[in-house]
N, C-alpha and C positions, 0 to 999 in steps of 0.2 A: 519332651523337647527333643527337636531331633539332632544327631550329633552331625556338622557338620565340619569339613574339613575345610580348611583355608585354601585359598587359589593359589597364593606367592607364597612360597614358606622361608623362604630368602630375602623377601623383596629386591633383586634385581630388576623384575622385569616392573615393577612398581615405578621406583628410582629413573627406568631406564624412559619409561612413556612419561612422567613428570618433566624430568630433563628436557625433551623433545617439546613439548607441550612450551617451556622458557623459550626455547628456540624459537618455535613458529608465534610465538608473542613478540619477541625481541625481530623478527623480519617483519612480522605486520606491520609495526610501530615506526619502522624506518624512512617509511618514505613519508611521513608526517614529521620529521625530525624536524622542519624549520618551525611550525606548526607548536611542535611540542616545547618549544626553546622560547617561542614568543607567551606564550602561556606560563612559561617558570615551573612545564611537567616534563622534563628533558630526563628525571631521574626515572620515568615510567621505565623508559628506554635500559636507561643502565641498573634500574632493577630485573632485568627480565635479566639482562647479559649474568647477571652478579649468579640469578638463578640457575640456567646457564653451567657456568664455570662451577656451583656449589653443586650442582646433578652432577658434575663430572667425577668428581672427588667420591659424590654417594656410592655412584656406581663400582666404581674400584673398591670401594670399603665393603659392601654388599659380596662383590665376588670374591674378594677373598676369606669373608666371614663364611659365603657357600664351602669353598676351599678347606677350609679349617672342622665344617663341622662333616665333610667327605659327600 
């Protein structure tokens, strides 16, 4: 078996493309907001945001664990 090494050995840059990804979810989603509101899926929307604001948080935790281990 062959030994391979991991791409993210932090996962920052993981966190950071996930994050991003909620983003361009939570803009797609927008301009269907009346759409999604008449339907009773208005939560798509404010699941992506929640993702979002939770990738913000990952990321800071991520760099300061890079931080910590030098």
């Amino acid at each position: 078996m062959a030994n391979v090494e991991p791409l993210d050995l932090d996962g920052v840059r993981t966190v950071e493309i996930g994050t991003v990804l909620w983003l361009i979810a939570f803009l797609a989603l927008l301009p269907f907001y009346g759409r999604l509101e008449e339907s009773g899926r208005l939560w798509w929307l404010w699941a992506c945001m929640a993702g979002f604001g939770l990738g913000l948080f990952g990321i800071e935790i991520c760099r300061k664990r890079r931080a910590r281990r030098g």
